[in-house]
C-alpha positions in Angstrom: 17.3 47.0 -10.7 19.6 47.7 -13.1 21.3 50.7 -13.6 23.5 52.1 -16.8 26.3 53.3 -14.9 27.0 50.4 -12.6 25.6 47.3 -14.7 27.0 48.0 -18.1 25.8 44.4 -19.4 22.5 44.0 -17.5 22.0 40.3 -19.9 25.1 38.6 -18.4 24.1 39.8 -15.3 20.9 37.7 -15.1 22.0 34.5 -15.0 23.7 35.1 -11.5 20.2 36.0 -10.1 17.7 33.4 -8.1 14.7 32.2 -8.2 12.4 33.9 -7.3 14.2 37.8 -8.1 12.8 39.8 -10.4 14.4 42.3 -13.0 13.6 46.2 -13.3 14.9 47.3 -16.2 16.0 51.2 -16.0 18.9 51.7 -18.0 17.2 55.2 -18.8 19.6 56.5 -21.0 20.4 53.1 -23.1 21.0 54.3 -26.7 18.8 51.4 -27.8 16.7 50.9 -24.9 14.3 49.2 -27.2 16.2 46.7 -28.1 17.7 45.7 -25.1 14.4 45.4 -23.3 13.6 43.0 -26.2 16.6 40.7 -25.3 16.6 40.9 -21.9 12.1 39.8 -21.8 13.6 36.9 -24.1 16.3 36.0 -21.4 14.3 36.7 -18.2 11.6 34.3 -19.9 13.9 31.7 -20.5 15.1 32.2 -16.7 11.7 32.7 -15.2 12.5 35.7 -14.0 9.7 38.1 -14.2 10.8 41.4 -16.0 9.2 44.9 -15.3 10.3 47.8 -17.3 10.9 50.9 -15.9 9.5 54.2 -16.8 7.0 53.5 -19.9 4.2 51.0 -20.1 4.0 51.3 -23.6 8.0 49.9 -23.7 6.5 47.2 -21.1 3.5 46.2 -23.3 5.6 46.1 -26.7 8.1 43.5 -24.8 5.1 41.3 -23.1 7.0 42.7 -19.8 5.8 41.4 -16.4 4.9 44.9 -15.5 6.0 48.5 -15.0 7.5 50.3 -12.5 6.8 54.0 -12.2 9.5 56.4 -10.9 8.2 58.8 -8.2 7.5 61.9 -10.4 5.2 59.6 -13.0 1.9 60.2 -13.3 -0.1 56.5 -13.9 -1.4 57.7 -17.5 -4.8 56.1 -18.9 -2.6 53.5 -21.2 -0.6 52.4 -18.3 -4.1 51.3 -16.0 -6.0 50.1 -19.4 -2.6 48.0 -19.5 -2.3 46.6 -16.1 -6.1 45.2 -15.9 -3.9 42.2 -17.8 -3.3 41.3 -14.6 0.3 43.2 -14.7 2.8 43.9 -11.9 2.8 47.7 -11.3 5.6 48.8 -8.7 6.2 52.6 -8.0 9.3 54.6 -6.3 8.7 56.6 -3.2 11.7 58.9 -1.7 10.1 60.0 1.1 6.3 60.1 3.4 4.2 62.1 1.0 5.2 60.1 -2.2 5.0 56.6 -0.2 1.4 57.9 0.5 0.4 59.2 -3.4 1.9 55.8 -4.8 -1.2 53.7 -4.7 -2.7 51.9 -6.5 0.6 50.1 -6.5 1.6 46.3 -5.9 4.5 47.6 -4.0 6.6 50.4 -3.6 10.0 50.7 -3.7 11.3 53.1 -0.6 14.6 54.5 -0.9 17.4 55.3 -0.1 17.3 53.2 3.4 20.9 53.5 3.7 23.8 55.6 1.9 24.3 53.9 -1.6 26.6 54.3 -4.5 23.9 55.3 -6.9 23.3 58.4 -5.1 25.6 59.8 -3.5 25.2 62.6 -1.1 21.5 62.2 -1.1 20.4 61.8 2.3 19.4 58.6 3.2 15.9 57.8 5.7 17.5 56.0 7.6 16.0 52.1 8.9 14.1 53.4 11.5 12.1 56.6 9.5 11.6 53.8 6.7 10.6 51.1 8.8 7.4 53.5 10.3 6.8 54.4 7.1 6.5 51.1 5.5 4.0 50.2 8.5 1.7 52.9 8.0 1.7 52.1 3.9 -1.0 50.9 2.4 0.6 47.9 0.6 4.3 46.3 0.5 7.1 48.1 0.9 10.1 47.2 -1.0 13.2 48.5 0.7 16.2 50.1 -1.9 19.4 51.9 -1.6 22.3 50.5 0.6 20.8 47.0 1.8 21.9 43.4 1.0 20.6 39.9 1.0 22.0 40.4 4.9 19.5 42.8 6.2 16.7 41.1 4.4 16.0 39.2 7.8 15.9 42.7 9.8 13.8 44.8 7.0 11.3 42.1 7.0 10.7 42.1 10.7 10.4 45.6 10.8 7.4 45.9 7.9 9.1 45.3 4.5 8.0 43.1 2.0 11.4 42.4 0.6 14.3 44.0 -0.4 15.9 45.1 -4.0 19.3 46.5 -5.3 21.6 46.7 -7.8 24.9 46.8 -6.3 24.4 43.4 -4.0 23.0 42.0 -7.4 23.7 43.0 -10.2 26.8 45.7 -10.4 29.5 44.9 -12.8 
């Protein structure tokens, strides 16, 4: 994921990614978010990486994105599910039980914050246990986010998640 705080150049970042990642574009407050989802499609393409953009389906359709991913508070409008019969990833945030629960249809969730993390801080993490019964009871993958690395990918999966993402482990300047 990239972030505009931690990941100020989120192209040069790219190339240190594998195989087989894939890039969510936030970067929220990006003067010319437009733009820079633009180049960053073009590189991702040219890396095979698939790119989902964060926030707006109409951003992710205008850049031939991979897909979208939906923050928890987003509502999935008309556009967005007329958009994803494509064949689109959609991916949505959940922070806690009753969010995990409202976030389908989804191809996967991202649960956070598992752990403390620098993006947030002071905001209480669930804690690998909470999120691992949570993932279990979901109705589709899990995705866990917010204070893991490549490290606990091994643990996370065993305990019902589908894979883990990150922006400090991966992408942070």
């Amino acid at each position: 994921m990239t972030d505009e705080t931690r990941v100020r150049d989120p192209l040069r970042a790219l190339a240190r990614l594998p195989r087989g990642t894939a890039v969510i574009l936030r970067h929220y407050g990006q003067g010319d978010r437009n733009r820079l989802a633009a180049k960053m499609a073009r590189t991702c393409r040219r890396l095979r990486l698939p790119l989902v953009i964060a926030g707006t389906w109409r951003l992710a359709a205008a850049v031939c994105a991979d897909g979208l991913h939906l923050p928890e508070h987003a509502a999935l409008e008309a556009g967005a599910r007329l958009w994803l019969k494509r064949g689109k990833i959609l991916s949505r945030a959940a922070h806690g039980p009753r969010a995990l629960a409202r976030a389908a249809p989804a191809d996967a969730v991202l649960l956070s914050p598992i752990n403390p993390t620098a993006s947030h801080p002071g905001r209480e993490a669930l804690g690998v246990t909470r999120a691992a019964l949570m993932a279990r009871a979901a109705a589709g993958p899990v995705i866990a986010l917010g204070g893991v690395s490549p490290k606990h990918l091994g643990m996370l999966k065993r305990r019902g998640f589908a894979g883990i993402a990150g922006i400090g482990f991966a992408l942070a300047d």
